[in-house]
N, C-alpha and C positions, 0 to 999 in steps of 0.2 A: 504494500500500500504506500501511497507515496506521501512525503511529510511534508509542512509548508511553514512556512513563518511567516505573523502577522505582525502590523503594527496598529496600534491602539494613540494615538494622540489626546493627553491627558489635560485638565486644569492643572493649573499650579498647587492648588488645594487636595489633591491626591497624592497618598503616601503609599510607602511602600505596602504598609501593612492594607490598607485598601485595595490596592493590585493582589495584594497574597489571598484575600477576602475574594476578590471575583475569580481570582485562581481556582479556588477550591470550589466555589457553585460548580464551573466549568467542570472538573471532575467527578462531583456525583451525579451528573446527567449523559457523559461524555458515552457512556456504552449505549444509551437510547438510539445514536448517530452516528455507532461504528468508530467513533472516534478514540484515540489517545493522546492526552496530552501532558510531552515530555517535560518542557522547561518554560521556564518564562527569564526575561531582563527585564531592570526597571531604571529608568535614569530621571531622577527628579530633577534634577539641574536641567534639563531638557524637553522635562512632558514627555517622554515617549516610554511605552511600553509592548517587547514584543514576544509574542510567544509561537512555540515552538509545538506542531500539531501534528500527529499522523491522522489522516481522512482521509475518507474515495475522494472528495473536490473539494474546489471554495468556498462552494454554494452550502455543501454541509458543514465546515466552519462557521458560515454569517448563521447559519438556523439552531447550531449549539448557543453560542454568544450570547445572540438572541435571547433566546428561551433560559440562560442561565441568568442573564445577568443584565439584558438588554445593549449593552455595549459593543455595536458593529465596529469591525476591525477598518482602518483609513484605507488598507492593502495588503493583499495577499499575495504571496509569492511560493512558487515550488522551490523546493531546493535542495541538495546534497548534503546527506549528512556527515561526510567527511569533511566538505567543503564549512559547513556551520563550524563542525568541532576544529579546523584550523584555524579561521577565524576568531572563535568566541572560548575556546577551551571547551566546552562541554556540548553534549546533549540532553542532559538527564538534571536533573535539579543535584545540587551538590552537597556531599554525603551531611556535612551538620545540618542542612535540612529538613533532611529525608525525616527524622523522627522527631520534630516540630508538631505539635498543635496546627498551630498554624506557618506555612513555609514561607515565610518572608526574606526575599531575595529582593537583597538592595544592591545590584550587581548590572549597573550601563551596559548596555552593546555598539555602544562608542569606542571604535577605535582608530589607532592609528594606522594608514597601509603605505608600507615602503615598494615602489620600481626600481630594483638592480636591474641595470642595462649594462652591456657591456658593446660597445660603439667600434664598429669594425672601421679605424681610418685606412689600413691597408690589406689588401690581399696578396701582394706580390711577394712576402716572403714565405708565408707559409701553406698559399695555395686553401686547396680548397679542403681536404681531406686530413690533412696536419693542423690545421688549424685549430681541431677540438681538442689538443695537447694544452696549446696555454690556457685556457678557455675554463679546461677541467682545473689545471691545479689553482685557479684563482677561485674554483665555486669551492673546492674543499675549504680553502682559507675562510673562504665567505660562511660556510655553516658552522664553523668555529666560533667565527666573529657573532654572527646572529645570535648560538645558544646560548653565548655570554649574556648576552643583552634579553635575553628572556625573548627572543623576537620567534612568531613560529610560521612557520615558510609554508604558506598554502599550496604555491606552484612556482615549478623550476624544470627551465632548460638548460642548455648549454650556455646561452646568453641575456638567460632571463630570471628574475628570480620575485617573486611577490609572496609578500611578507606585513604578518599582522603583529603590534602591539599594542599592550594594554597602555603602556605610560609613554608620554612624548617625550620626556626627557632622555629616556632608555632609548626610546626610536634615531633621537635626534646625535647623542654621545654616539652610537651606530653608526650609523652616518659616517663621523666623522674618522671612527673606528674602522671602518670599513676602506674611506677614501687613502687612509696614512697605510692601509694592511696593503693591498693595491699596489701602492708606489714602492712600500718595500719590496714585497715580493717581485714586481715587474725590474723593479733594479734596474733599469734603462735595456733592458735585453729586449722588450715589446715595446719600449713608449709611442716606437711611431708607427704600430700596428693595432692596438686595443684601447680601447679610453673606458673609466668608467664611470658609470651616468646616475644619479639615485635624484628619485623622486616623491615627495614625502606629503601626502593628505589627510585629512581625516573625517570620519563622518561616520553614520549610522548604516547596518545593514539594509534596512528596509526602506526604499525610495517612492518613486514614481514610476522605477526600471523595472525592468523584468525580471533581471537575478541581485544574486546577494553582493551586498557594494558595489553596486554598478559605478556610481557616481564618482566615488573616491578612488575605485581602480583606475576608471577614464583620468580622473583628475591627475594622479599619480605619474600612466603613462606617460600622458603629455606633456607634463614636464620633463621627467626624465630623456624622451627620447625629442624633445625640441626646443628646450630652452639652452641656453650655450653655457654654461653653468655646472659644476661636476654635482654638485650636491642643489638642491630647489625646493624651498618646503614654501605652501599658501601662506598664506596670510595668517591662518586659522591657527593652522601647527605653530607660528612663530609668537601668537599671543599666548593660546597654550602654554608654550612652552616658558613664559615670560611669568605664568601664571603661577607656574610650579617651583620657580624658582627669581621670589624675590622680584620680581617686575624687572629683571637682569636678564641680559641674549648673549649669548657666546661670540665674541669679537674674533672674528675668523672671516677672511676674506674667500674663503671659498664655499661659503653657506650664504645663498642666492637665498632672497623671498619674493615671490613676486607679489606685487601690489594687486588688489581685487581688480583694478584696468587693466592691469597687465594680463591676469586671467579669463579675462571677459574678452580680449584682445585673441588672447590662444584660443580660446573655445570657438568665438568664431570664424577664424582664418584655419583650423584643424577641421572645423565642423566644415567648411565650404570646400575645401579642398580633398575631405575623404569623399565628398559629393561628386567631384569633377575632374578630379587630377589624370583620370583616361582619357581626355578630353583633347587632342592633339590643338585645337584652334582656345584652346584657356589661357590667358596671357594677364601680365599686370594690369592692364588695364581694367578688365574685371572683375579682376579683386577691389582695385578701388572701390569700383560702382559697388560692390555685394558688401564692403566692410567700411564704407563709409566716410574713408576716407583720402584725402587728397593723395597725387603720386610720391610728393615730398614728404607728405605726414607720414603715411604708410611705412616707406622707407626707413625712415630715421626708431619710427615705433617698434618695425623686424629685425633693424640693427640693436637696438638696445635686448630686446626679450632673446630672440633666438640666435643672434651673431650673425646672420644670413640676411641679404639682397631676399623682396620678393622673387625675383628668377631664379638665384642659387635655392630660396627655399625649396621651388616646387623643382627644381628640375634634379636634387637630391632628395626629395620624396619620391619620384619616380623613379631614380635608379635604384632607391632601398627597398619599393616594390618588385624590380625586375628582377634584386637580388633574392628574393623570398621565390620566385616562378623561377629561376635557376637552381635555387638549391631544392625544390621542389620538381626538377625536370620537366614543369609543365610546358609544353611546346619546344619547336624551334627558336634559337635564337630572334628572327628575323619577329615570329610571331609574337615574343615580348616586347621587342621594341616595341611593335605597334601597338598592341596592346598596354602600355603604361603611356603612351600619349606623344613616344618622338617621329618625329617628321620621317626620318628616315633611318637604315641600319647602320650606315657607316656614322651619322652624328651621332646615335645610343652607342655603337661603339668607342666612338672619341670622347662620350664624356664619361663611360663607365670605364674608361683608362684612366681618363685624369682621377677618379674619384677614388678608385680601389687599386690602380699599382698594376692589372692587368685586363688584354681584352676580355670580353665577355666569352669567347671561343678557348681562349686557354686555360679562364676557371674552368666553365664544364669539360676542358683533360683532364684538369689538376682532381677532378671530382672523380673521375673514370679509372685513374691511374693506381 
């Protein structure tokens, strides 16, 4: 049976023990509706309350609720209970609960989520099949680093890693921990082949999206894999974090915040360009018209956030598409160029040389060999 989690948007004048109160209706009626229900979070500092349900659907969630307690859920979401328990620690109410009276769980599902990127600047020395050599021994460092810091790592590739904690300040020391682990270990032997990129948001499971922290993952990403910055936390993480420690921010020149325009600025020059960037006739120009703003405003605004020219943006978003359909085999050469939006082969070849160190024809040997 599949499990979902809800959220509940509270007054201010609801307390934990309140939530534990409609908790418990919820489970003496819960077998009328086939239902079980595992866990709940409550975070008063934020009104929100979510709970954690196995049901046939949604619709027999709102009709339990309902009938217990009157209290329809804001949204309902399907979800992975792995995926919960990486995020949130648990599934299950937690053990000093379990033989409560009543089980009052004053426990937020507010967290923090890290993007480790790790940012391919060259292909030419290590080809395409060697490459997962440095790749690996910097994720081993990297899970070191995390279990330190209490960080627990929902999903990881070779050049990806997404990771949840409970405390900013733990997330943020990471970070920094992670950037200094990096330059040790790389020792000048990759510097001009790997770079590494962290992203740092935070926010509630349950959105307006369809899965679990949609928002904060998107948020995360996009920092990490677009702002020019090694280390990128919101706005949000950095009062956070300000909050936990003494109205005080850690004086480090390599810890980037971006300001709520500067975010608003990402999300929608990200948002318009995963819309259109197959688009071979999409040019600066219509970015202005779509983001509002002037050729010279625009400019100056891509130069400070992302380090990139509108045309460097998009035409290095395109070849780190065409790089994903290469390592993927999808098509012929010829066929990604055109498909990620260049005029022609021989210019997607000339700029996937300058970009990564070789033609697109000698990665896929180096991939083969």
């Amino acid at each position: 049976m599949p499990i979902y989690m809800d959220r509940h948007d509270v007054s201010e004048e609801v307390t934990a023990e309140n939530v534990a109160q409609l908790h418990k209706q919820d489970l003496k009626i819960q077998h009328k509706f086939g239902c079980r229900g595992l866990t709940y979070w409550f975070d008063e500092k934020r009104g929100t309350a979510f709970c954690l349900i196995e049901a046939p659907d949604k619709q027999t969630i709102e009709k339990m609720h309902n009938q217990a307690h009157g209290e329809v859920p804001n949204q309902i979401i399907e979800v992975d209970s792995k995926i919960v328990e990486s995020f949130l620690g648990r599934i299950e109410d937690p053990e000093n609960a379990q033989n409560a009276g009543l089980n009052i769980i004053n426990d937020p599902a507010f967290r923090m989520v890290m993007v480790i990127g790790l940012e391919i600047i060259s292909l030419k020395k290590h080809g395409a099949n060697k490459f997962i050599s440095p790749l690996q021994k910097h994720n081993e460092s990297f899970i070191r680093i995390l279990s330190r810091f209490q960080g627990s790592v929902v999903k990881q590739n070779a050049d990806y890693f997404l990771v949840s904690f409970e405390s900013v300040t733990k997330a943020v020391l990471c970070a920094l921990d992670l950037q200094s682990g990096f330059a040790e270990l790389n020792n000048g032997i990759d510097k001009d082949t790997i770079n590494i990129k962290i992203g740092l948001s935070a926010g509630v499971p349950v959105t307006e999206k369809a899965s679990l922290f949609e928002d904060t993952i998107k948020s995360a990403e996009r920092m990490c894999n677009n702002v020019k910055h090694q280390i990128v936390l919101s706005t949000e993480v950095k009062e956070l974090y300000k909050s936990e420690n003494i109205n005080v921010f850690i004086n480090n020149k390599s810890v980037f915040t971006l300001s709520p325009a500067d975010e608003k600025l990402l999300n929608l020059l990200i948002d318009y360009t995963e819309r259109n960037w197959g688009n071979a006739n999409l040019n600066v120009d219509d970015f202005n018209r779509q983001l509002g703003f002037s050729k010279s405003q625009l400019y100056r605004k891509m130069i400070s956030v992302t380090g990139k020219s509108p045309n460097t943006f998009l035409k290095e978003y395109r070849l780190n598409e065409a790089l994903k359909l290469l390592n993927k085999q999808t098509g012929n050469i010829s066929e990604i160029a055109f498909e990620t939006g260049f005029s022609s082969l021989s210019y997607f070849s000339k700029c996937f040389q300058n970009r990564y160190g070789l033609l697109p024809s000698d990665y896929l040997r180096t991939k083969r060999s």
